[in-house]
N, C-alpha and C positions, 0 to 999 in steps of 0.2 A: 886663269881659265882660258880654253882655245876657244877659238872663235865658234867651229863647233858644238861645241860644250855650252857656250853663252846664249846660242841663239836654242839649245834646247831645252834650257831653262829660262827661255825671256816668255813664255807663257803665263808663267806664275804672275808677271806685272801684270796682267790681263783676263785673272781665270776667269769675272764673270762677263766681260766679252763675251769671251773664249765660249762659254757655254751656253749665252743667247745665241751668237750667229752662227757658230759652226754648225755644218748638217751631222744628222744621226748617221747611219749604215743603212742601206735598202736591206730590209728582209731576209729578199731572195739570196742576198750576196752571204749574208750570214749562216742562210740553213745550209747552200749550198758547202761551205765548209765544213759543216755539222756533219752532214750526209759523209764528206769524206773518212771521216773517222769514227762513224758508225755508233757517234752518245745516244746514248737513252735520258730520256726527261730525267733529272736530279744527278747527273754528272756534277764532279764537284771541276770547277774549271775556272782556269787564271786567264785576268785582263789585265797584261804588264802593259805598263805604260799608259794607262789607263786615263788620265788626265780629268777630265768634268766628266766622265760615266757615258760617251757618245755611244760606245760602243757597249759597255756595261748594260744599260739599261734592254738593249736586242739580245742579249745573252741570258739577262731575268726573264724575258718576257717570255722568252721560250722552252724555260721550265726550269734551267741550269742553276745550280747552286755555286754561286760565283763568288770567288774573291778579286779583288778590283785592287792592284800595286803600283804606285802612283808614288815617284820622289818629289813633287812638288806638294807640300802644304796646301796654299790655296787653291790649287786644283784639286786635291781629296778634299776640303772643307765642301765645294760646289760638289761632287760626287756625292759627298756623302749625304746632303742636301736631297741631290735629283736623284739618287735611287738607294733609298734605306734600307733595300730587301738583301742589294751585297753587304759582303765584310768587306771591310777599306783598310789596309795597309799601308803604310810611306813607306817606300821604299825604291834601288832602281832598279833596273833589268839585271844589272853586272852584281849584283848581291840582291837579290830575293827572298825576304822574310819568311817562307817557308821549309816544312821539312821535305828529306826525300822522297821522288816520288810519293807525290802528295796530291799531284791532279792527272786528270784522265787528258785535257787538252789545255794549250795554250793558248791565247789570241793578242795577237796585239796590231793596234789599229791607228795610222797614221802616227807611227811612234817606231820603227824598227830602224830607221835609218837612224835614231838619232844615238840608236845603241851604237855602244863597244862593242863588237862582234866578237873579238877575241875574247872578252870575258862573259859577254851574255849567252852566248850557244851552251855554252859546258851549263852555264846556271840554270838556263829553261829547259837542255839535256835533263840535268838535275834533279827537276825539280818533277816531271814527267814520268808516271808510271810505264814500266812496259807497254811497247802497244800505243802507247800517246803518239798525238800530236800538234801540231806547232800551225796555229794558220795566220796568217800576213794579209794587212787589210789595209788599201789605200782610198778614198772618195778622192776625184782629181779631175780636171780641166777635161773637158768634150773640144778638141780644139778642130773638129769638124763642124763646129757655130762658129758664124759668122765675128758673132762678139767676141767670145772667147780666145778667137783667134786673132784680133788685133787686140786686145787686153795682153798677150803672150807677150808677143813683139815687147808692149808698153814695161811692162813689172818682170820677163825677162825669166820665164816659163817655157818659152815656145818649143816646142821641138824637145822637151822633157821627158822624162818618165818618171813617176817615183819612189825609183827600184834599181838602179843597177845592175846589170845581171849578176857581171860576176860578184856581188856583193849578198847573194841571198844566203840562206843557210847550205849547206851541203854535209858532203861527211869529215868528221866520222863522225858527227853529229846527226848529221839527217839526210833524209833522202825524198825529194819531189814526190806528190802523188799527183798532180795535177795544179793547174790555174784558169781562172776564167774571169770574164770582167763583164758585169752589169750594167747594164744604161739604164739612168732615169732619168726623169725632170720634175724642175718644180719651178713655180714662179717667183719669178726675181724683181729687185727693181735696181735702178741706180744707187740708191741708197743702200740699200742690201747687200748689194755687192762691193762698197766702199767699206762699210761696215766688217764684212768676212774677212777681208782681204785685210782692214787694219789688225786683227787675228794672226796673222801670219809672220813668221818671223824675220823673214825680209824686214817688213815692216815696223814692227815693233825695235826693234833695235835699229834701224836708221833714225838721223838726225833728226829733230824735230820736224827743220824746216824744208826737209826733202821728201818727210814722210806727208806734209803736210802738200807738199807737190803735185806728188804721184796721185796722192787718194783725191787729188780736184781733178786730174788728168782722168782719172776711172771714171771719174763721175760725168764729165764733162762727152767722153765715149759711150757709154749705158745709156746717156741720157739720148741720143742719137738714135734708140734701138725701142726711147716709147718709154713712159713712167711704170708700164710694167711688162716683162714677158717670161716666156718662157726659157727657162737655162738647165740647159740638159748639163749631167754629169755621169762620169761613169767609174767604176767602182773595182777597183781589180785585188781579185783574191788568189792568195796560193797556201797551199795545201803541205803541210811536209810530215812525214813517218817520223819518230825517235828511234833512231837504230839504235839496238839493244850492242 
């Protein structure tokens, strides 16, 4: 297995971590994609790469009749857990359990990079009715805070994106309709943030005793910023047509 491939399944050692600390999706970031592609409440609509239902559960809430496609086990078991309203599938992006053109839209959140492009495009191509669409969701670093921005430097974020450009979808698969990014905040502590970040797969797949370094080095900086504050986030969404 590449190294790529290992660290996009080292979540599985950690699903219910994974689905305490990790944040959900703002709202606005998700209707905003909505709005692009013009669903009506009870669209029937896929969350590939779905993981513990972050994003699943903002996609129930707002009316959508969702199916949730998740290759890791332990991650469907917590999904299926935290939002029973979706259908839960195992499965990965690069073969997707369903039939053609079978949803009105795609989403997939904090999980696109870890696809095979070359075989996931043609699959979520696929799997999209005419007219569908594909939306791309990252929650990531504000590295306009203070913290945040010596935490980059530390765990080796700084100056990131996480997107690629030339790695988004295109044709003859799709075509852009737009992107925008959200800012929120919520409060954090040291602790909190040790916590999310051992979540990550940096993280989790380093050494015991390096992982065991780093997460005293975060804590030892947060704690410098006060036992509790504010940590903004912000949230970048892109939007893409299924060309017919």
């Amino acid at each position: 297995m590449s190294d790529r491939a290992a660290r996009s399944r080292s979540f599985e050692s950690v699903a219910s971590e994974y689905e305490r600390h990790r944040p959900e999706y703002p709202e606005e970031a998700v209707r905003w994609a909505v709005e692009q592609f013009g669903l009506d409440s009870g669209a029937h609509v896929l969350d590939v790469g779905a993981g513990t239902g972050k994003l699943t559960r903002g996609l129930v809430a707002l009316g959508f009749d969702v199916v949730a496609v998740e290759p890791g086990a332990s991650m469907l078991n917590q999904l299926r857990t935290a939002v029973p309203e979706a259908e839960a599938l195992e499965g990965p992006a690069e073969a997707i359990p369903l039939p053609d053109e079978s949803v009105e839209a795609a989403f997939a959140a904090q999980a696109y990079h870890w696809f095979d492009r070359e075989q996931a495009l043609p699959e979520l191509h696929r799997v999209l009715s005419p007219g569908g669409g594909l939306a791309l969701l990252w929650n990531w670093w504000d590295e306009r805070d203070p913290l945040q921005l010596e935490l980059g430097e530390l765990v080796g974020y700084a100056g990131h994106r996480p997107h690629p450009e030339e790695e988004l979808p295109g044709e003859p698969w799709f075509r852009e309709l737009g992107r925008t990014v959200i800012d929120s905040v919520q409060e954090s502590s040291p602790g909190a943030l040790v916590e999310y970040l051992s979540t990550t797969s940096a993280f989790v797949v380093a050494e015991p005793a390096e992982q065991e370094e780093s997460l005293r080095a975060v804590h030892e900086i947060a704690s410098r910023y006060g036992e509790r504050f504010p940590l903004p986030r912000r949230t970048y969404v892109f939007a893409f047509e299924r060309l017919s």
